[in-house]
C-alpha positions in Angstrom: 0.0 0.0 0.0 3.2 2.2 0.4 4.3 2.1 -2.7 0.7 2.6 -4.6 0.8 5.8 -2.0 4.0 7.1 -3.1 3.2 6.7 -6.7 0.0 8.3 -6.3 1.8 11.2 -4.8 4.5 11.2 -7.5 1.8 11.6 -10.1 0.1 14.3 -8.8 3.1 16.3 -8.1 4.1 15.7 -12.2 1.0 17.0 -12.9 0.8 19.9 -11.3 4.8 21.1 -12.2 3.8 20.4 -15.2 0.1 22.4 -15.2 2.5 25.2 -14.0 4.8 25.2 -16.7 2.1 25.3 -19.6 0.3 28.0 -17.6 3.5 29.8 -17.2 4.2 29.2 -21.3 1.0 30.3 -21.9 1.0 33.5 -20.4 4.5 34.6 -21.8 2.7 34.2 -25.2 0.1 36.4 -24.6 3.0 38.9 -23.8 5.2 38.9 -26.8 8.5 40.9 -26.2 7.7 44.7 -27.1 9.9 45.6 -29.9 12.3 48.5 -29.8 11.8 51.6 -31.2 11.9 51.6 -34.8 15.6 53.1 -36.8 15.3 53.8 -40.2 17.7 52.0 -41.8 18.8 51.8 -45.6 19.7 48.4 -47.1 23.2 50.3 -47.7 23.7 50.4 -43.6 22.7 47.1 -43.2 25.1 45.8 -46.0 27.5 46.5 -43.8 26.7 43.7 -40.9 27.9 41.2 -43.3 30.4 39.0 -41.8 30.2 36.7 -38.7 31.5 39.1 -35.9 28.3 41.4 -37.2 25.4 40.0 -38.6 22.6 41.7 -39.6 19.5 40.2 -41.7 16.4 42.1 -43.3 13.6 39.9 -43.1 10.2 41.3 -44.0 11.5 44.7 -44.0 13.0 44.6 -40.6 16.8 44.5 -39.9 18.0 41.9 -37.0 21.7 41.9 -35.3 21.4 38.2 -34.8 25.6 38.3 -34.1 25.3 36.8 -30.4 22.8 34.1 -31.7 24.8 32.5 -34.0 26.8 30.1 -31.7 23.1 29.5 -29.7 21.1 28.1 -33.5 20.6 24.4 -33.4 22.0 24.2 -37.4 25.4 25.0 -38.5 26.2 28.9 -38.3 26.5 29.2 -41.7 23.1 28.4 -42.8 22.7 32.0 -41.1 25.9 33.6 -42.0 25.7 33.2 -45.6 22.7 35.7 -45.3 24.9 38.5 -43.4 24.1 41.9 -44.7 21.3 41.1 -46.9 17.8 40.3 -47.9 16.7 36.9 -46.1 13.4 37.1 -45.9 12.8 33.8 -48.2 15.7 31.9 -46.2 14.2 32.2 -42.6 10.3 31.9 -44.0 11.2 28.0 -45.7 14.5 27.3 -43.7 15.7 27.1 -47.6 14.1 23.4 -47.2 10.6 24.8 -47.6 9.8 24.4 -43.8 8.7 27.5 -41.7 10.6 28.5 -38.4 7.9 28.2 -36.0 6.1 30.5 -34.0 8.5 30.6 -31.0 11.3 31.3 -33.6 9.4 34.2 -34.9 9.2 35.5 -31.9 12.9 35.2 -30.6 13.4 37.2 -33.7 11.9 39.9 -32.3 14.6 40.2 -29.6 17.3 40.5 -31.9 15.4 43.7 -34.0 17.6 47.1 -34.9 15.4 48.6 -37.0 12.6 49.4 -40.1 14.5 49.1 -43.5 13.9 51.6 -46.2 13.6 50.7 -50.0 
């Protein structure tokens, strides 16, 4: 009867850490990170974030210094670096496989912005 006891117990504590941790996600969904205040920024000035040690991307008309997240993306820093500097709008929307980033990428994104790109 002990051990039925302390496996009841066991289960019920999962359940409620784990209750907690979906409310907790949950609620820091509803409260996206508040982006910065927008720089203009010309595709010239972004151009120049083009190399490892300072990358900068456009994506959707936004530029993002994703420098200190290089070392932190689960695929090989290239598939990121290659896009210094530029226009990669296309690369993070299909992951150049035709797979989209997913929500919570989209949203780390936003951490990383500099500023509104002008045409």
């Amino acid at each position: 009867m002990n051990t039925r006891r302390v496996v009841l117990v066991a289960a019920l504590a999962f359940m409620l850490a784990w209750s907690t941790l979906v409310s907790l996600a949950a609620q820091k969904s509803r409260h996206p990170v508040a982006p910065r205040e927008a720089r203009l920024l010309s595709r010239a000035e972004v151009a120049h974030h083009d190399r490892p040690e300072d990358c900068w991307l456009v994506i959707r008309g936004k530029a993002y210094d994703v420098t200190k997240y290089l070392s932190a993306h689960p695929a090989p820093p290239r598939t990121i670096t290659d896009h210094c500097g530029k226009e990669s709008t296309s690369a993070f929307e299909t992951k150049e496989r035709g797979r989209a980033h997913s929500p919570q990428a989209w949203q780390l994104l936003e951490t990383y912005f500099v500023g509104e790109v002008r045409d």
